[in-house]
C-alpha positions in Angstrom: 66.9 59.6 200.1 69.2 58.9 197.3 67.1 60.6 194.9 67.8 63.6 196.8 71.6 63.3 197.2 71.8 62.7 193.6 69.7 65.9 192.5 71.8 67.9 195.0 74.9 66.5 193.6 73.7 67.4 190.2 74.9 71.1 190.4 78.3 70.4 191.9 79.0 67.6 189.2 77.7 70.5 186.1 80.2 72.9 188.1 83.1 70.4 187.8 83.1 70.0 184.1 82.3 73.4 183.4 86.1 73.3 185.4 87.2 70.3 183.7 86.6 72.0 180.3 88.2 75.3 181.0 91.0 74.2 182.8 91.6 72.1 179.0 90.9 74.7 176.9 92.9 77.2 179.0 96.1 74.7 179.2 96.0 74.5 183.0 98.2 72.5 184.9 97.4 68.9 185.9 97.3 69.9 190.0 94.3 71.8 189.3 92.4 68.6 187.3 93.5 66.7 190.6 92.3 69.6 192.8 89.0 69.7 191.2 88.3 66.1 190.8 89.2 64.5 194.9 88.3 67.9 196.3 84.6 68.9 194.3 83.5 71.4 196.4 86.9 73.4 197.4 88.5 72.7 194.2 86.0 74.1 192.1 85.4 77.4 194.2 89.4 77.7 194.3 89.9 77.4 190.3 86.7 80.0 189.9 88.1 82.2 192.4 91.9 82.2 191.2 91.6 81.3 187.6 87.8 82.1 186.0 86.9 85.6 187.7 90.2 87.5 188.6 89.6 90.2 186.6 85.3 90.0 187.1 83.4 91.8 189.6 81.2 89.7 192.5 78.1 90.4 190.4 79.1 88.8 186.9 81.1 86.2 188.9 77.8 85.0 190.9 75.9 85.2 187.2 78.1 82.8 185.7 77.5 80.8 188.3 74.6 80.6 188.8 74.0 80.0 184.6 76.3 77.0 185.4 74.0 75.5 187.9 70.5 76.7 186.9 71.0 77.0 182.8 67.3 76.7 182.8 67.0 79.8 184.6 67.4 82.5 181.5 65.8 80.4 179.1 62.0 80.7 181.1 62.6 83.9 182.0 63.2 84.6 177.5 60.9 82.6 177.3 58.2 85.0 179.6 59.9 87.9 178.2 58.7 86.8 174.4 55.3 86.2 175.5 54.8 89.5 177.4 56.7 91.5 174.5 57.3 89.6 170.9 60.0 91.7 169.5 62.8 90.7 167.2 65.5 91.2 169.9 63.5 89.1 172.1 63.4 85.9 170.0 66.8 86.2 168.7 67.9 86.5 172.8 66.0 82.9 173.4 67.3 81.6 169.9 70.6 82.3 171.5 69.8 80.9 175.2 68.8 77.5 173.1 71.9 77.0 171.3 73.8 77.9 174.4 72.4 74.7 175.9 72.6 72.8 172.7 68.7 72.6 172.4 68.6 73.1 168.3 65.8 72.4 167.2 63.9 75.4 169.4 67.0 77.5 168.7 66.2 76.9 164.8 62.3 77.6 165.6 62.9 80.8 166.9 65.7 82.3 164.8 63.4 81.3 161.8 60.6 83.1 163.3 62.6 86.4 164.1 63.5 86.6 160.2 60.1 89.1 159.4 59.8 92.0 158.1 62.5 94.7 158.0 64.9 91.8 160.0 64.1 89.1 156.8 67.8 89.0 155.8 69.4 89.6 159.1 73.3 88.5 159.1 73.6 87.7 162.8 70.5 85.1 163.2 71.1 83.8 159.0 74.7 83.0 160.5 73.4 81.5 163.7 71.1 79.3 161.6 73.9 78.4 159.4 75.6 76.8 162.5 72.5 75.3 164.2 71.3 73.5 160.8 75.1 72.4 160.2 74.9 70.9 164.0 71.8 69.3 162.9 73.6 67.9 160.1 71.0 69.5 157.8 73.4 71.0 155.1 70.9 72.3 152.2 69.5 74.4 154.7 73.0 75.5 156.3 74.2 76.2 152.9 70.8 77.7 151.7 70.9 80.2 154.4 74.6 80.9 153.8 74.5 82.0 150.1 72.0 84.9 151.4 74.7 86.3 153.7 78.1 85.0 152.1 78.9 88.3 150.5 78.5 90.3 153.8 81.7 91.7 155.3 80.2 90.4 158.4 79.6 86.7 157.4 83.0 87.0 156.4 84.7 87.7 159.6 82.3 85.3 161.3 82.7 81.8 162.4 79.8 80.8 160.3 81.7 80.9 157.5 83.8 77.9 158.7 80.5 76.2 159.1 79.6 77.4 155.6 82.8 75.1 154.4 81.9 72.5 156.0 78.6 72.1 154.9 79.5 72.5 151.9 82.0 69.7 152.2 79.8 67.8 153.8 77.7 68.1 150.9 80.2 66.8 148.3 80.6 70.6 146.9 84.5 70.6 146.6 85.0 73.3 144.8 83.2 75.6 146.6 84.1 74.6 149.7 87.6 75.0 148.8 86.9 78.6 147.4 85.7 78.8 150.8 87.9 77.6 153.4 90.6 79.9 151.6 89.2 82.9 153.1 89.5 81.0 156.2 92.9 80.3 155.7 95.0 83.5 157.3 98.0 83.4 159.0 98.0 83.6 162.7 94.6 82.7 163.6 91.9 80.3 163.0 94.1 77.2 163.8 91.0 74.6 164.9 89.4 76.0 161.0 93.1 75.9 158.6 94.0 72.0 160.7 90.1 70.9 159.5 90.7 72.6 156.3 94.2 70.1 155.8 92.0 67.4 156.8 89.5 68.2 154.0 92.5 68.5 151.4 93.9 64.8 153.2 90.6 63.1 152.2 90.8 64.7 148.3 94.1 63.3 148.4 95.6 66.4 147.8 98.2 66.3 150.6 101.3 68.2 149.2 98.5 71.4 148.9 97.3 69.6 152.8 101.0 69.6 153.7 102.1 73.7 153.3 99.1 74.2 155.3 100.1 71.6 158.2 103.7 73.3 158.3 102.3 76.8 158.4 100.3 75.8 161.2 103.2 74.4 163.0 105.4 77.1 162.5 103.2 79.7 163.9 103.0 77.3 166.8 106.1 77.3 167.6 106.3 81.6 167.3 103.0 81.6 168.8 102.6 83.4 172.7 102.7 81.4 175.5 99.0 82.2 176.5 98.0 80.8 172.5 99.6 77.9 172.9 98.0 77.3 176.5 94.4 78.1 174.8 95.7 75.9 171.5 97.4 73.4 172.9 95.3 70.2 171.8 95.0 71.6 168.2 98.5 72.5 167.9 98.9 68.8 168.8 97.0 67.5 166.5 98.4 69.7 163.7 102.2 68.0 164.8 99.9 64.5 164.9 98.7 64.8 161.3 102.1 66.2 159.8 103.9 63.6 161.3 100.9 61.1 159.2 101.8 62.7 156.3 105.4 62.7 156.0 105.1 58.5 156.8 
C-alpha cells in the first residue's frame, strides 16, 4: 500500500519543484513558495494557472504538463521514431530529449552519431556536445569539439561558448580562455557568464581587472528592468556578494 502512495505521490512532488524552481528563477514572491509547499495539489495548479501559462493555449499548457510528470514519455516515443526512420533530425531530437533530462552520456551517443555525412560539422549538435562533454567534466573533448565551430557566427552568439571558456579554464588554458570569455563579456546581458568570468580573474589573482567587471555588473543591476532583476535576482546577489569580498 505504501508503495503505491509513494509512486502516486511521485508526479505531484516532480510538479512542486518544477514550481519551486520557477517561482526562484522568476523572483516570485515568498506566499506562492508557502502556497505550493502546505497546499501541493491546489498550489501548484494555482501558480501554473496564474503565473506559468497566462499567455499559452490549453493544448501547450497540458504538454508541459504532462512532460513534467511523464518526462519519459517523448524520449520512447524519439526513441521509436529513430528506429522506424534514422534521419539526422531524428537523432539530434532524442540527443536533445537526453540532455533535457540530464541523461549525458546517451545524449553524447546520439549527437555523436548524427555527425555523418553532409551534417559532419554541424554547429547546433558540435555546440550541444561542447556542453554535454563540459557537464561530464570531459574538457579535451569539450574543447576539441569547440575549435571546429569557434569561428562560426553562430557558436558565437551561443551559450556554448561560455562552456567553451570554461573548459578551457578548467583545463588550465588561461590565455585562451581569457581571449574567450571577452567575447562573452557585453554589457547588458550574460550576467550568470561576466560574474563567473570575475570569478575566473579572482582565482588568477587578477582582481583589479575582476573588480571593473563586478561594478559593471552591479551597475547595470541597479538600471536593469524590474522583470531582469526578478529573473536575475540570485546572480545579481552574488555579484554585490563577491564585490563586497573584494573591496575587504
Amino acid at each position: 500500500m505504501f508503495d503505491n502512495i509513494s509512486f502516486l505521490s511521485l508526479p505531484l512532488i516532480l510538479l512542486q519543484i518544477y514550481c519551486f524552481y520557477h517561482a526562484y528563477k522568476n523572483g516570485k514572491e515568498f506566499f506562492w513558495y508557502f502556497l505550493i509547499l502546505f497546499i501541493p495539489l491546489i498550489g501548484c495548479i494555482v501558480y501554473l494557472v496564474t503565473q506559468v501559462f497566462r499567455r499559452r493555449d490549453v493544448e501547450s499548457a497540458q504538454e508541459t504538463v504532462n512532460k513534467i510528470l511523464n518526462p519519459t514519455k517523448k524520449i520512447r516515443e524519439l526513441e521509436k521514431a529513430v528506429q522506424f526512420t534514422k534521419t539526422h533530425d531524428n537523432q539530434v531530437a532524442l540527443a536533445d530529449a537526453y540532455m533535457e533530462v540530464e541523461n549525458l552520456d546517451k545524449a553524447i551517443l546520439n549527437y555523436e552519431n548524427s555527425l555523418d555525412g553532409l551534417f559532419k560539422k554541424d554547429t547546433y549538435v558540435l555546440k550541444q556536445l561542447v556542453i554535454a562533454y563540459y557537464k561530464k567534466d570531459q574538457y579535451d573533448q569539450a574543447i576539441e569539439k569547440a575549435e571546429i565551430i569557434k569561428e562560426h557566427p553562430d557558436f558565437l552568439k551561443s551559450n556554448g561558448l561560455y562552456f567553451y571558456a570554461m573548459a578551457l579554464a578548467k583545463n588550465n588554458q588561461t590565455e585562451k580562455a581569457k581571449e574567450v570569455f571577452k567575447l562573452i563579456d557585453k554589457p547588458f546581458s550574460n550576467y550568470k557568464e561576466r560574474l563567473d568570468y570575475a570569478r575566473f580573474l579572482i582565482h588568477l589573482n587578477e582582481k583589479d581587472e575582476a573588480k571593473t567587471i563586478l561594478e559593471e555588473l552591479y551597475t547595470e543591476s541597479l538600471r536593469a528592468s524590474k522583470p531582469i532583476k526578478q529573473k536575475f535576482k540570485s546572480i545579481f546577489n552574488l555579484v554585490k556578494k563577491e564585490l563586497n569580498n573584494l573591496q575587504l
